[in-house]
C-alpha positions, -999 to 999 in steps of 0.1 A, spaced: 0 0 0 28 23 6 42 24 -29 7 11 -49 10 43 -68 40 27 -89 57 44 -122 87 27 -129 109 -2 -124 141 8 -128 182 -10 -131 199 27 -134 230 12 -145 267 31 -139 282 29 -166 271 42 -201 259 12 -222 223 5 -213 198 18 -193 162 5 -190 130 12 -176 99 -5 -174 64 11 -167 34 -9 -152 4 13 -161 11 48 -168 28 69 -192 51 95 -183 78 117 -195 92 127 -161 125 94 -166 140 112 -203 161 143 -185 177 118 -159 188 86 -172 221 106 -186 238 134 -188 244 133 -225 222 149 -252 195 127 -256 178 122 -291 139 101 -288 114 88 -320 88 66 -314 106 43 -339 140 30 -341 154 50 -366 150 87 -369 129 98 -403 155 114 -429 145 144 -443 146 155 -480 186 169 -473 197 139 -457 196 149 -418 177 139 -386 142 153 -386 133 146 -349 100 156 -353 83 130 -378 75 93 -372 77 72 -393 52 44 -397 55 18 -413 13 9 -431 17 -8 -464 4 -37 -459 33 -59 -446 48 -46 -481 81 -19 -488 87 -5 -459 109 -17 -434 91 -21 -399 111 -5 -369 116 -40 -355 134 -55 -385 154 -20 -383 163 -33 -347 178 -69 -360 194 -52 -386 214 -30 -357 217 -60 -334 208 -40 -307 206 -55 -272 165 -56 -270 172 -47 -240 187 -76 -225 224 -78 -214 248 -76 -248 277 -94 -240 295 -115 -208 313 -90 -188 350 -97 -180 364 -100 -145 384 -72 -137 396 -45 -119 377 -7 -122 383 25 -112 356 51 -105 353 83 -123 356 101 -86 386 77 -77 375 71 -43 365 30 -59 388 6 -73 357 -19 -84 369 -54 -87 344 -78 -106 343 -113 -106 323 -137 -136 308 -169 -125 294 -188 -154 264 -208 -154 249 -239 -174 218 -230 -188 213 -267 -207 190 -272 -233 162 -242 -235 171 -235 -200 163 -269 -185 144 -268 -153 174 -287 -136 201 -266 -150 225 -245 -130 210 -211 -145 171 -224 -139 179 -232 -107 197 -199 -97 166 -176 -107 142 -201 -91 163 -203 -58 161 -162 -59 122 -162 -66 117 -183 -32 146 -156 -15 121 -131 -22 96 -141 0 118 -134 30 154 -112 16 149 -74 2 161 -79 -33 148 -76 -68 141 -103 -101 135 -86 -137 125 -115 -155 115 -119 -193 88 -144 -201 81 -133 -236 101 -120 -269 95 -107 -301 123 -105 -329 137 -74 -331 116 -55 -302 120 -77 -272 145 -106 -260 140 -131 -230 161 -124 -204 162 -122 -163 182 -105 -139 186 -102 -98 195 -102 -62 189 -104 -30 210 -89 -2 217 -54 -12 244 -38 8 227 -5 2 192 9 4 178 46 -6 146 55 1 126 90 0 97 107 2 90 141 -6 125 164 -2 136 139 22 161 107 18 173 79 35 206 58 25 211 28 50 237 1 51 219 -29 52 254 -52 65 289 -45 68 295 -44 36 274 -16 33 291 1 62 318 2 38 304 18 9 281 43 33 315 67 42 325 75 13 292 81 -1 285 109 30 315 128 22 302 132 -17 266 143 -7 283 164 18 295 189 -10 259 190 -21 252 216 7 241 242 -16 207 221 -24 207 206 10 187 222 41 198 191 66 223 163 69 223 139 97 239 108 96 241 76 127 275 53 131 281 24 150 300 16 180 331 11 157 330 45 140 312 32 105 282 52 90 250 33 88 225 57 77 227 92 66 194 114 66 190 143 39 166 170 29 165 190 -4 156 223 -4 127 236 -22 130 240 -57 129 274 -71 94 292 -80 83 277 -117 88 304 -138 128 312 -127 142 284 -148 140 270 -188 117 245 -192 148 225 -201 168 232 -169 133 217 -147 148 185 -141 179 198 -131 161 215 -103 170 204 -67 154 170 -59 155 136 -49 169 130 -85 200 151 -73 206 129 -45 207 95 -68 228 117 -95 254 119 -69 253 86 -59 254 70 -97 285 95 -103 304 77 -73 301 46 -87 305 54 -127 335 37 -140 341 30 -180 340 -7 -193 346 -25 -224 311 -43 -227 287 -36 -201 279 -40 -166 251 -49 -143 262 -25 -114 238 -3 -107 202 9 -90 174 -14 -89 141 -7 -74 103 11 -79 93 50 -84 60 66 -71 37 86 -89 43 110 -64 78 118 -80 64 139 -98 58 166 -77 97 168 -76 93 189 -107 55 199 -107 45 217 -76 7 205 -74 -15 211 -42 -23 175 -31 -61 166 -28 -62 131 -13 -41 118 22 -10 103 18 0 75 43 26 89 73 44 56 60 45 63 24 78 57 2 82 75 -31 116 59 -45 132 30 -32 167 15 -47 192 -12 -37 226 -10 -48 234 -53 -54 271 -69 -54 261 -102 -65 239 -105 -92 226 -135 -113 218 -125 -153 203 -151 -177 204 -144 -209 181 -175 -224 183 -158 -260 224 -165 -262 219 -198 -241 241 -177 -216 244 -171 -176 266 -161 -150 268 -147 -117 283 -112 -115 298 -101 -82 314 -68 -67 340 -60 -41 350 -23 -33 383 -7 -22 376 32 -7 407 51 -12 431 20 -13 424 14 25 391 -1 36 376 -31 17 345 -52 9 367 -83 4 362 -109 27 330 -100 45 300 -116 44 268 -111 15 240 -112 40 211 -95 52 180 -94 74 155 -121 71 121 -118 74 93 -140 66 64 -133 47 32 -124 68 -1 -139 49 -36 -119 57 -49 -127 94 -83 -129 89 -85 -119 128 -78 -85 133 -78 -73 98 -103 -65 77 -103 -54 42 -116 -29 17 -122 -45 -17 -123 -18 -37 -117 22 -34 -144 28 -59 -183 25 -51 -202 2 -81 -215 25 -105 -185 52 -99 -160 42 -123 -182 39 -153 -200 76 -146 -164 89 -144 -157 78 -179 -188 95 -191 -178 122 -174 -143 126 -188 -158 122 -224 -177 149 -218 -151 173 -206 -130 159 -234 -158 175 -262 -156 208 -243 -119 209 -242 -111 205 -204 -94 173 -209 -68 163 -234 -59 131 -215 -72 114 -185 -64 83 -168 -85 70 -145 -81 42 -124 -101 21 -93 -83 0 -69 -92 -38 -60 -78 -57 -29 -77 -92 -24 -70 -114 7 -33 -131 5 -23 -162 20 6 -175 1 38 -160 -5 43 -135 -34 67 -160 -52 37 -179 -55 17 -153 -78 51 -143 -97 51 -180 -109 10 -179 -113 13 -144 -136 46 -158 -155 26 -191 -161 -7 -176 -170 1 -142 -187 42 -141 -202 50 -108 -207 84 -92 -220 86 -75 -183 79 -95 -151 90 -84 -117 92 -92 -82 104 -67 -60 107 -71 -18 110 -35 -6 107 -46 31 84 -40 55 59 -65 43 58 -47 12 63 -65 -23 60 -55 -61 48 -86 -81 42 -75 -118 37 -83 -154 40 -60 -180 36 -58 -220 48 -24 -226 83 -10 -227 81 26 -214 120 34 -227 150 17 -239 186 38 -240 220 23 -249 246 38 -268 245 31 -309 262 50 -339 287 67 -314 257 87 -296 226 78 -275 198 57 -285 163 62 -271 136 41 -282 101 43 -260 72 18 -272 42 28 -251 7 17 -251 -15 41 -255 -33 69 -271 -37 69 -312 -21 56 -343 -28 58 -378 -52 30 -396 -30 -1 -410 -35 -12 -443 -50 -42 -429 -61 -60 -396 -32 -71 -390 -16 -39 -387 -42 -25 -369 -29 -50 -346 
């Protein structure tokens, strides 16, 4: 309940190869300004229309309605670019990194893992992502996990962890970073002393040790962000925010790779992370207990790459400043066991919408829509049903029953989980043709007639 307003799922990788983000229900623009600091370019398609001259024309879209004749469809454009689909391009190497701040020598370590035959139930990579689907229940961690492709638009593909070292959480101008073991500890000083130079965006900064010195959790609050109105519409996700916070952390841990990485941020966004850059008067409560954006930074993470017939087991050690290490202490964390639905005690709302409600607020919205109030509306009604059985048993029930390109299981603590299935691929950046490649496939809103039902399709 505390994050059931969700807008993305998220692996904000650290170095510049591939970033992805995967979008439940809504459509939003709010993710394009922060995924990099490079100049973005975005189409709806995978290649940009040419103009008459030759160049880029940013502002077409090309559409591919011939009949399934001539033109060449955006996903054939993809396989002709073997882009990644999203799924990991290549086996890492095991190595030794520095960061781009030098403060982290990043040493990485490649486990490979059978996958058998079409991924055999008893093979060593089968077994790894089904051993992390039962973890879930009862570790924080996170599984992306592919149960559908499509040449040239999506590959099938899982990734994930359990254990984090790290966690960030916020809500509103305020954020949490905790060490969730010693390996954490660690990571958690070093990661202070870079927020600490944010001070100009920064109206508090309060931080708790242990016995031994170590910082376990550091507190932080943004300051406002300046009147709408004082900045370029261009500049308004560059405003002071949450986002700053996670900026500073990604540029801590950026280091340059030949090939790509899994190191990075995993976890879920609110819908209320948008009033980081659109200051709105709230109407409805929010709960005291509310998260808007939690992340986990992993050190061991499993990847399956069932298109290649590939798998392996990444995992991360840190060296601060040539001194204090992650090598050699333990990849654990708290434990705690799935609570099903006591029927004593605890009642239930069903739904948040009266019978009747829904369907008069649709009429209602097409009529505003004829008078020009609305250009878009999304509305939305709430159901809530009893649950007895761990969430790794619906993840398995919605990968068997409705395969999607984006499945997800998320255990954000607190008795909290984000089980998922999703058909749509909100947006897709890796770099391509020495620049940035942004490809965003949403459903929704309107498109053109095909030539014939099948494109209509």
């Amino acid at each position: 309940q505390r994050m059931k307003s969700i807008l993305i799922l998220i692996p904000w990788l650290l170095v510049p190869d591939v970033t992805m983000g995967f979008v439940p229900s809504i459509k939003n623009k709010l993710l394009f300004g922060l995924l990099s600091d490079s100049k973005l370019t975005m189409s709806s398609t995978v290649e940009e229309s040419q103009t008459q001259e030759g160049g880029n024309n940013f502002n077409s879209v090309h559409v591919a309605k011939v009949g399934g004749r001539g033109a060449t469809s955006a996903s054939q454009e993809a396989a002709e670019k073997n882009l990644s689909l999203g799924a990991p391009p290549i086996r890492p190497n095991s190595g030794r990194y520095l960061s781009k701040n030098g403060r982290f020598e990043i040493l990485t370590t490649i486990e490979p893992l059978e996958t058998g035959k079409q991924l055999a139930p008893d093979s060593p990579a089968r077994q790894a992502i089904e051993e992390l689907v039962d973890q879930l229940d009862y570790k924080k961690g996170v599984l992306l996990s592919s149960s559908y492709e499509f040449p040239g638009r999506y590959a099938r593909w899982s990734i994930g962890f359990v254990d984090p070292p790290l966690e960030i959480t916020g809500r509103g101008k305020k954020c949490t970073i905790r060490a969730l073991n010693a390996r954490g500890k660690v990571l958690l000083g070093p990661i202070q002393e870079s927020l600490s130079g944010l001070s100009e965006i920064l109206v508090d900064m309060n931080s708790v040790k242990d016995n031994d010195g170590r910082f376990t959790e550091v507190s932080l609050q943004v300051k406002p962000a300046p009147e709408v109105g004082s900045f370029s519409e261009e500049e308004r996700s560059r405003q002071p925010s949450l986002f700053s916070i996670i900026r500073d952390i990604v540029d801590s841990f950026h280091y340059q790779e030949d090939g790509t990485t899994q190191l990075g941020l995993y976890g879920a966004f609110g819908y209320d992370l948008t009033f980081q850059f659109e200051p709105i008067d709230l109407k409805q409560e929010r709960s005291e207990d509310q998260r808007d954006l939690l992340l986990y930074l992993p050190d061991r993470i499993v990847v399956v790459d069932q298109d290649k017939r590939d798998a392996w087991i990444v995992s991360y050690d840190f060296v601060v400043d040539g001194e204090a290490s992650t090598k050699g202490l333990p990849r654990e964390g708290s434990i705690e066991p799935f609570s099903p639905f006591k029927e004593e005690g605890q009642t239930i709302v069903p739904r948040d919408t009266p019978l009747n409600e829904y369907s008069n607020s649709v009429t209602r919205a097409k009529e505003e829509f004829k008078v020009g109030n609305l250009f878009e509306a999304v509305l939305s009604q709430t159901f809530r049903e009893k649950l007895h059985k761990p969430p790794s048993v619906l993840f398995r029930r919605l990968q068997s029953r409705n395969p999607s390109p984006y499945g997800f299981i998320i255990n954000l603590g607190e008795q909290e989980y984000l089980v998922g299935a999703s058909p749509e691929m909100f947006v897709r950046c890796e770099q391509a043709d020495g620049g940035w490649r942004v490809e965003t496939c949403p459903i929704s809103g309107t498109v053109a007639r095909g030539a014939d039902a099948l494109e209509d399709a």
